[in-house]
C-alpha positions in Angstrom: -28.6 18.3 -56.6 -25.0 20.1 -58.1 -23.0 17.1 -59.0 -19.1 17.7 -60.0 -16.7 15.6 -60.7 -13.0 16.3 -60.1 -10.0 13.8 -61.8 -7.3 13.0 -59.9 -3.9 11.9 -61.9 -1.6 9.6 -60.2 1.9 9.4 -62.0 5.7 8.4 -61.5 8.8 9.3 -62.6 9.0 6.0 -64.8 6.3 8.4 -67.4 3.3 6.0 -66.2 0.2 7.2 -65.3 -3.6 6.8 -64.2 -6.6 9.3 -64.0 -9.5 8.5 -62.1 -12.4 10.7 -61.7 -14.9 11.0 -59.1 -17.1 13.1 -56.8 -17.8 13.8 -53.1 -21.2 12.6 -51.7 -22.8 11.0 -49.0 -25.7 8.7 -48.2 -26.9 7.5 -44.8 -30.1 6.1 -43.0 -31.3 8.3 -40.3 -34.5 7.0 -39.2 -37.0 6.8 -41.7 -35.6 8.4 -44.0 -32.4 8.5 -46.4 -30.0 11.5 -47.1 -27.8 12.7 -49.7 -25.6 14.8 -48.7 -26.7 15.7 -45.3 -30.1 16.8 -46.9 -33.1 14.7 -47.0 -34.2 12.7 -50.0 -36.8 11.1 -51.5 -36.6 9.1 -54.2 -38.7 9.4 -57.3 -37.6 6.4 -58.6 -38.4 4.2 -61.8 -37.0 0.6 -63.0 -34.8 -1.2 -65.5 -35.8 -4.5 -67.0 -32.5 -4.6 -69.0 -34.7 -4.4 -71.9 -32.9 -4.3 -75.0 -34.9 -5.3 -77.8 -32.7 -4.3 -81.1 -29.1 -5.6 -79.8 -30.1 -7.8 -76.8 -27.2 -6.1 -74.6 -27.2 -2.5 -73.0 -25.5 0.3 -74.9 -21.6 0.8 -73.6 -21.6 4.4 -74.9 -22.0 7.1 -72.6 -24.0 9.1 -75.1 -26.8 6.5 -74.7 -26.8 6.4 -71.6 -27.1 10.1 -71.2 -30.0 10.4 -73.8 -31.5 7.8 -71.0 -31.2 9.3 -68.1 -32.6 13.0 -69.9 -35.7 11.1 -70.3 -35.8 10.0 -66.9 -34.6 13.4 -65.7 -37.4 15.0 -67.4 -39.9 13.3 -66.5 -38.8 13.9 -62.7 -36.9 10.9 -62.1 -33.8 11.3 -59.7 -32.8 7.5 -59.4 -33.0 4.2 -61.1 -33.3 1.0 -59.6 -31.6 -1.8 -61.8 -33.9 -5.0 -61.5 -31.6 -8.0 -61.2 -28.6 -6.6 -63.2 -25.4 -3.9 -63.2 -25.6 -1.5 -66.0 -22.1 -1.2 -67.7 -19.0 1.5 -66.6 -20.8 3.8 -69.3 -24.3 4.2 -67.5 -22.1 5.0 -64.2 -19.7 7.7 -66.1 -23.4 9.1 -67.3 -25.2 8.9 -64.5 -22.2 10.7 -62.4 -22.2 13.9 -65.2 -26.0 13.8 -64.4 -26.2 13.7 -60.7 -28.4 10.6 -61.3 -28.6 7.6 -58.8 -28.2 4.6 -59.5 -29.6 1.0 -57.8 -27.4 -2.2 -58.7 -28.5 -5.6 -58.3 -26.6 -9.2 -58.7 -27.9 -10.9 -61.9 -30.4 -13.0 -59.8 -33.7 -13.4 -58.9 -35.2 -16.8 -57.0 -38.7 -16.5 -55.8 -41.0 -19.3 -54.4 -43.1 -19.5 -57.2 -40.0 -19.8 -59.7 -38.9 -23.3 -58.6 -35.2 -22.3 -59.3 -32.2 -23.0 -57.1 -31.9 -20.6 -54.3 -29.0 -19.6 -51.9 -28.9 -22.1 -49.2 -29.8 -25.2 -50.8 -26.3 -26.7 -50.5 -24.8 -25.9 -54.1 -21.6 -24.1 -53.3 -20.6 -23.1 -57.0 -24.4 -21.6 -57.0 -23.8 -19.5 -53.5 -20.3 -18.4 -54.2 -21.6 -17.0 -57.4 -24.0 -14.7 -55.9 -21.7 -13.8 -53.0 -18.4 -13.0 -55.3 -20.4 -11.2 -58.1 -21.7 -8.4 -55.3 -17.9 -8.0 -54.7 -17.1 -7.8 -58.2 -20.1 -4.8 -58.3 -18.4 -2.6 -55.4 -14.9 -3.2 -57.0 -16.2 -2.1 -60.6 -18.0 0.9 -59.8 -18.1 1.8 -55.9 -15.8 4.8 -56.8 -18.7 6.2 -58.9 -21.0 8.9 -56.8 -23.8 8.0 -58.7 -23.8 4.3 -57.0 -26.4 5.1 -54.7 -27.2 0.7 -53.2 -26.0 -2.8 -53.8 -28.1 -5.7 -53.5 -28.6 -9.9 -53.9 -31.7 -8.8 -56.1 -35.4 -8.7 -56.2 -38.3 -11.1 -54.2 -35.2 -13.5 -53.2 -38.6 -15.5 -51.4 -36.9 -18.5 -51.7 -33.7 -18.1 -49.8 -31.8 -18.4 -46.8 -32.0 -15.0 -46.2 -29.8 -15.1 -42.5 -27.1 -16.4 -45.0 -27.8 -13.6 -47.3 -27.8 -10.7 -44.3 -24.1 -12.1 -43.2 -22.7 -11.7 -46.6 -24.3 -8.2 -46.7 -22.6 -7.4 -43.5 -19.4 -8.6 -45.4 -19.4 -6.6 -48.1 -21.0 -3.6 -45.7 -17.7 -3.7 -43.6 -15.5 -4.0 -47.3 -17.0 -0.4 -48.4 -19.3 1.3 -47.0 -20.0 4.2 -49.3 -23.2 3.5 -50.3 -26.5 1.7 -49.2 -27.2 -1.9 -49.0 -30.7 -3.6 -49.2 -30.5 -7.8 -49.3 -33.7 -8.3 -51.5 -37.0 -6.3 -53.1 -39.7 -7.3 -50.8 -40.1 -10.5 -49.0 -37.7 -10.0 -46.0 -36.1 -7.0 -44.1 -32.6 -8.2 -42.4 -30.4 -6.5 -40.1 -28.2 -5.2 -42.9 -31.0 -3.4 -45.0 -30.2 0.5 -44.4 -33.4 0.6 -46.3 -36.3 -1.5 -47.9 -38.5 -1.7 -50.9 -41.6 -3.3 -51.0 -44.9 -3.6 -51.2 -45.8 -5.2 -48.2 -43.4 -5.2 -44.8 -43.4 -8.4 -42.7 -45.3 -7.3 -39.1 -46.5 -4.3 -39.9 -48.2 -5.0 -43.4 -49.1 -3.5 -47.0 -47.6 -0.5 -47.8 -48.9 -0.3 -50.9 -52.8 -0.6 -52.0 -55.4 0.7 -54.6 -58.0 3.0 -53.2 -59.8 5.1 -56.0 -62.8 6.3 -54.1 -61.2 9.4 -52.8 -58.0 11.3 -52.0 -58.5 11.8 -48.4 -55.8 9.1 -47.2 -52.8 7.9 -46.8 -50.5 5.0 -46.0 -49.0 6.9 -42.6 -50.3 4.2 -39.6 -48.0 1.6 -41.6 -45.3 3.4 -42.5 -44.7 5.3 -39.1 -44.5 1.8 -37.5 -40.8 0.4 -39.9 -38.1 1.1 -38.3 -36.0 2.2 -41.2 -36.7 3.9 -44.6 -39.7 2.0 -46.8 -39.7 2.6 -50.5 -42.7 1.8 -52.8 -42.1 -1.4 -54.7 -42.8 -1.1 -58.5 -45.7 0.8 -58.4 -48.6 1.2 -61.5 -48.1 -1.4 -64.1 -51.2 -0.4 -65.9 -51.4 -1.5 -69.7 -51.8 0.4 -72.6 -53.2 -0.3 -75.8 -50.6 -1.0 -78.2 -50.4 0.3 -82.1 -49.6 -2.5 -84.4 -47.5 -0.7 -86.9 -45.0 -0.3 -83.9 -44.0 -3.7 -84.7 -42.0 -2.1 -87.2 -39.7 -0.8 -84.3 -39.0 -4.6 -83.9 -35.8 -4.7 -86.6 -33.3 -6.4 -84.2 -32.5 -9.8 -82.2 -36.3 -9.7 -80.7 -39.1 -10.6 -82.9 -42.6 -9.6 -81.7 -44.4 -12.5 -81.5 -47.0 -11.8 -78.9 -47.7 -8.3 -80.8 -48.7 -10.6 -83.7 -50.8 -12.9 -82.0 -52.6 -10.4 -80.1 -53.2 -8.6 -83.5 -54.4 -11.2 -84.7 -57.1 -11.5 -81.9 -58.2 -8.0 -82.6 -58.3 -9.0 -86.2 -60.9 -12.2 -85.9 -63.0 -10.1 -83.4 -63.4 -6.9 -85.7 -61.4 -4.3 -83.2 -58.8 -3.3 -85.6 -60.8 0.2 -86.6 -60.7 1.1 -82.4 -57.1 0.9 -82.3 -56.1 4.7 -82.3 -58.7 5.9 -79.8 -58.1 2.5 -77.6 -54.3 3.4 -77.4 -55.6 7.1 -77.1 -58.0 6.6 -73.8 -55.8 3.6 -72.4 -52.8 6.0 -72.3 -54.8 8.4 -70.6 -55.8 6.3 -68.2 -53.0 4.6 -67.8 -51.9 8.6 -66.5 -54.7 9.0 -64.5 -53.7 6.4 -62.0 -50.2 6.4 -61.9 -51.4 9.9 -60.9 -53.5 8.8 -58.2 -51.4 6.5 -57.0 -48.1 8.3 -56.9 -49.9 10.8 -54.6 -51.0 8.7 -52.4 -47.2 8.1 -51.5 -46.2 11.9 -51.6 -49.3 12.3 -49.3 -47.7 9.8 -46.6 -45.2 11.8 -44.1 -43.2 8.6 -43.9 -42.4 7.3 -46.9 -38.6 7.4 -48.1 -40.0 7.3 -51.8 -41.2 5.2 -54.8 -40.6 3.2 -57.7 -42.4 3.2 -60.7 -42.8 0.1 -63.0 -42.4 0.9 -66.0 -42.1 4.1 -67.9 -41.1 2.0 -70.6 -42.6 -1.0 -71.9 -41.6 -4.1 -70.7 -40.8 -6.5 -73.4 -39.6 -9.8 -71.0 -42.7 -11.8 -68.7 -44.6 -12.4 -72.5 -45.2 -8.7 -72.7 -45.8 -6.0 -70.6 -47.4 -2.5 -72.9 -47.1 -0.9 -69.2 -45.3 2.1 -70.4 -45.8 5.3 -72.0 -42.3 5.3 -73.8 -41.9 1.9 -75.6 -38.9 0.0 -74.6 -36.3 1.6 -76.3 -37.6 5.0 -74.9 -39.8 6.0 -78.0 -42.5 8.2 -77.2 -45.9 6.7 -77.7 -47.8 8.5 -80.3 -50.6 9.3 -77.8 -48.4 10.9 -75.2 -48.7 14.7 -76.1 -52.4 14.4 -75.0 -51.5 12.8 -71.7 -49.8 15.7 -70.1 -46.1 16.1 -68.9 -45.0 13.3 -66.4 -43.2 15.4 -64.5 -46.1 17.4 -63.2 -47.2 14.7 -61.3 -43.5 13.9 -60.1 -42.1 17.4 -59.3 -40.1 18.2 -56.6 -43.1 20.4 -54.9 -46.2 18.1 -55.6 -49.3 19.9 -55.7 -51.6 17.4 -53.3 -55.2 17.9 -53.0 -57.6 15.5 -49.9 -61.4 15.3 -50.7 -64.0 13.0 -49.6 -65.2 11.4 -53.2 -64.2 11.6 -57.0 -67.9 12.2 -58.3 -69.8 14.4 -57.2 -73.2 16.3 -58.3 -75.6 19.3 -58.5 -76.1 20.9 -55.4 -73.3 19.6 -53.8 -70.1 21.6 -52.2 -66.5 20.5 -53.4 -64.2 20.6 -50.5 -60.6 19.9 -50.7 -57.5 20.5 -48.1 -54.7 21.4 -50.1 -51.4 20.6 -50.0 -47.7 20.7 -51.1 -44.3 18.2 -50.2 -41.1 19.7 -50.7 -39.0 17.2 -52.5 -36.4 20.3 -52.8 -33.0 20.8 -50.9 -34.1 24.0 -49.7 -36.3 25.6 -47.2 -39.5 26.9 -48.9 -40.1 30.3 -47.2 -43.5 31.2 -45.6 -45.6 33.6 -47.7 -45.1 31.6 -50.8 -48.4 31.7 -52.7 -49.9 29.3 -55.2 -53.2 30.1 -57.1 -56.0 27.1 -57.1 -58.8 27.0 -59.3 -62.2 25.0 -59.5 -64.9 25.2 -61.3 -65.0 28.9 -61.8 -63.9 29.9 -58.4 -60.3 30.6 -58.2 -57.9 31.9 -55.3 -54.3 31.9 -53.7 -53.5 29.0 -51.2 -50.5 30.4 -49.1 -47.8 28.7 -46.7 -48.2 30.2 -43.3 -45.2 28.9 -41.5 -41.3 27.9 -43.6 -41.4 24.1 -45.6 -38.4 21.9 -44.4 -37.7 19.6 -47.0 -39.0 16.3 -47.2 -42.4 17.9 -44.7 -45.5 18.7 -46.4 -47.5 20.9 -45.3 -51.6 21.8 -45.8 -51.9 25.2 -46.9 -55.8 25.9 -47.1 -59.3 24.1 -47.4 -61.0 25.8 -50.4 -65.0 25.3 -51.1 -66.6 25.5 -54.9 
């Protein structure tokens, strides 16, 4: 929440010298949940696809990175989760200014359904890639505050995963200043001090798509893990590209499936819809990530989320799944969307009720209710004003909000 960094200069009488900076912080499990700094947190999370269509390679300027992670910021990110790569020493130096966390993963992904070699398969050269280049991570940046967890990599589905949990333990017992998690999904070992998926073996999904009401959550599964379940690459819902953003295409990357699915809209007479499809998809595309996101900040036991993608995703053919493109471009739609970060604030604004449509002669009723993503207690007598359909009043918190609790304030009637 305050980060500061502090240099310390080693030198000799020889004249040589080193300065290393660095910050005070710390991260643990405790139960179900995770905590920074001896405070609860919950992670409001997104991903990065290493997506790099001009150059190809991530930016090694700190000024990038920071441009990056103000996007995030303001669009209420507090963490990044790097899918199946290390960002450079420049995202860390960035990220530690920032008070920013920051997810690293080995370069590898091996799921069943990608018939590629896996860990455990006999090829030595293969395995003692993937066990020396999580070393090679926690050398290169464990010093950095902002290194929140290390991992293999995501949906490892297709490997020996007891071979996976000892080198965890390994590099667990090497430095232990951060999290570890073996693999996104699939398995939880004994070394995970947390896990993200979508789906935990023996106790089930933890992730859905309900869209008949608000009056849910996914509590019965996540009370039952053991340790601190984050939301696996939640949303994914397309929008509707605008073809004179191929122009932003003047690097290594050439937009093929843009032209070929321009060309589809061209032979079936769609072209003229373009502006109100990107328009409406946009807005839809916020209207779910809204409803699903509060689904999780309605669920007392979930350490968090991850969203997929703010940005576009240009790897996987092509993935228009963001409302930035991939280079972190505004879409031109966006301004009618509504600010992000009103749906991922630090003190959410929940509402339960019983059906989405609703018609004449019928009473709206809704419980409502805020989460304290904060550091800080949230007094009692706080007061927030609600409004419906011309009736209006003040919803008010009768007893003091711990962080991470949530708490249900009032049921209003319209």
């Amino acid at each position: 929440w305050h980060p500061r960094l502090y240099t310390l200069k080693l030198s000799d009488e020889l004249g040589f010298s080193r300065s290393v900076r660095f910050g005070f912080r710390t991260l643990e499990r405790r139960g179900k949940r995770i905590y920074l700094n001896g405070k609860p947190f919950w992670m409001r999370g997104d991903v990065d696809n290493c997506q790099f269509p001009h150059t190809g390679y991530p930016s090694m300027t700190p000024a990038e990175w920071r441009r990056q992670i103000r996007i995030q910021q303001l669009n209420g990110c507090n963490s990044m989760r790097y899918h199946t790569w290390t960002p450079p020493e420049a995202a860390f130096e960035a990220a530690d200014e920032m008070g920013f966390l920051m997810m690293a993963e080995v370069g590898y992904w091996a799921d069943r359904w990608m018939g590629c070699l896996s860990v455990g398969q006999g090829n030595k050269e293969h395995d003692n890639f993937v066990r020396n280049e999580l070393r090679r991570i926690q050398d290169a940046y464990g010093n950095h505050p902002s290194l929140m967890s290390v991992g293999f990599g995501n949906e490892l589905g297709s490997c020996d995963f007891k071979l996976l949990d000892s080198w965890m333990k390994e590099a667990k017992a090497y430095d232990n200043r951060y999290l570890t998690i073996v693999s996104t999904a699939r398995a939880v070992c004994s070394s995970d001090d947390f896990m993200t998926t979508h789906n935990y073996p023996g106790i089930g999904a933890v992730r859905c798509w309900r869209r008949d009401h608000t009056d849910w959550d996914y509590e019965e599964a996540y009370s039952k893990a053991p340790i601190p379940v984050i939301a696996h690459e939640i949303g994914q819902w397309p929008i509707y590209p605008l073809w004179e953003d191929m122009a932003k295409f003047s690097g290594l990357l050439k937009p093929y499936d843009w032209m070929w699915m321009r060309s589809l809209a061209e032979k079936n007479g769609t072209l003229r819809f373009t502006r109100r499809w990107h328009a409406a998809s946009l807005k839809s595309n916020r209207l779910m990530y809204k409803d699903e996101v509060e689904s999780f900040m309605r669920t007392p036991s979930c350490a968090g989320l991850q969203l997929l993608d703010m940005r576009d995703y240009t790897g996987q053919g092509e993935a228009l799944i963001g409302w930035f493109d991939a280079d972190f471009g505004a879409k031109s739609a966006l301004s009618e969307a509504g600010a992000f970060s009103d749906i991922f604030r630090a003190v959410p604004f929940l509402a339960r009720f019983g059906k989405f449509t609703w018609t004449v002669g019928e009473t709206f009723e809704a419980k409502l209710q805020v989460r304290n993503f904060t550091e800080e207690v949230i007094p009692a007598g706080m007061r927030w004003p609600w409004s419906f359909a011309g009736r209006r009043g003040y919803a008010t918190l009768e007893k003091d909000l711990a962080p991470y609790e949530i708490a249900t304030l009032a049921t209003v009637k319209a």
